[in-house]
N, C-alpha and C positions, 0 to 999 in steps of 0.2 A: 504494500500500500504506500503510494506515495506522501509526501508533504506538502503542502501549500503554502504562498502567503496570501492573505486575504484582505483587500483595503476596504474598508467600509467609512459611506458618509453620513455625518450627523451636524443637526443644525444647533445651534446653542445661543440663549438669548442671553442678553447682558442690560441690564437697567441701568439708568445713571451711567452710562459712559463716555465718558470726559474728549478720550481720542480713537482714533480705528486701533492706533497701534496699543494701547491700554485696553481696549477691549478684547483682545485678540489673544494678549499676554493671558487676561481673567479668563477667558475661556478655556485656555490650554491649562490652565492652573486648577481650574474647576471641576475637568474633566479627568485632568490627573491624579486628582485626590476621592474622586470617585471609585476610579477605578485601581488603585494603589490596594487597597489590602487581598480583593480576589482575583485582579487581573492588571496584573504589575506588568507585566509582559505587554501589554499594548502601545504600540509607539503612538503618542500623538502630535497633531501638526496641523496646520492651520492650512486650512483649503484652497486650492489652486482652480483659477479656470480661465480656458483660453479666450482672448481678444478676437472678438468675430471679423473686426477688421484688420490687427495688423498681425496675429496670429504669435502676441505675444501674451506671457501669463501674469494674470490680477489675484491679488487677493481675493476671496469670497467672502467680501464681509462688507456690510453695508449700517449705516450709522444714519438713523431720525428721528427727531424729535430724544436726541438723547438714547434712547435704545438700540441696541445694536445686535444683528443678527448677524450671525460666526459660522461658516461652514467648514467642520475639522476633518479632518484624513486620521481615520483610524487605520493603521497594518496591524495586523497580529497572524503570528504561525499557529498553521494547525500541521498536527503532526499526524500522520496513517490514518490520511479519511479514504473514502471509497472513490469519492468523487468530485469534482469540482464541486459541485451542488451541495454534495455533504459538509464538504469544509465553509463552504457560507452558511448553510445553518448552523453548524457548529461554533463561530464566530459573531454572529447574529446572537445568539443563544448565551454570549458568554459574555460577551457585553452591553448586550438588553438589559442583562441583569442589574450589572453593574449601572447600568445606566438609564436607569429605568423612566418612563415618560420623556426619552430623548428620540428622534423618529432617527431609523438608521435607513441604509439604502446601501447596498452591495456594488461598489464601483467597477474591482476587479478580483480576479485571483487568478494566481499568478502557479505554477507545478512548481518546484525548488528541486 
């Protein structure tokens, strides 16, 4: 059975925030103290997405009226799933937990 890496996206709101870049920092801090005691293993990162015009890449994070919404790049290994499919719910599953009332969305997975 092979291994995976599996990235998974989630969105994360932040109130009162001052700058994109403070915001961004909170969310990655927020998200990492979540997920610190069951699932330490998760790499977190602050969201990328590409420029539809110059096909360069932006932050995902957007800032109104003071509130700021954070799109993070979760990776985590899964280790001897069956399937690609497997290893995303297994990943989904392991940081739902952790992360609970946060909407995830399966970007990639990757065979290692």
């Amino acid at each position: 059975m092979p291994d995976y890496l599996v990235t998974l996206e989630s969105a994360w709101i932040i109130k009162d925030a001052k700058s994109l870049e403070d915001a961004i920092s909170i969310a990655i801090s927020e998200a990492g103290k979540r997920l610190n005691p069951s699932a330490k293993y998760v790499e977190v990162e602050a969201g990328m997405l590409a420029c539809p015009f110059c096909e360069g890449e932006l932050n995902s994070a957007i800032i109104v009226a003071k509130t700021a919404l954070i799109g993070l790049s979760l990776e985590m290994k899964v280790f001897r799933a069956d399937s690609k499919e497997h290893a995303a719910r297994i990943a989904k599953s392991v940081i739902g937990k952790a992360l609970r009332d946060v909407p995830l969305e399966v970007k990639d997975v990757q065979e290692l």
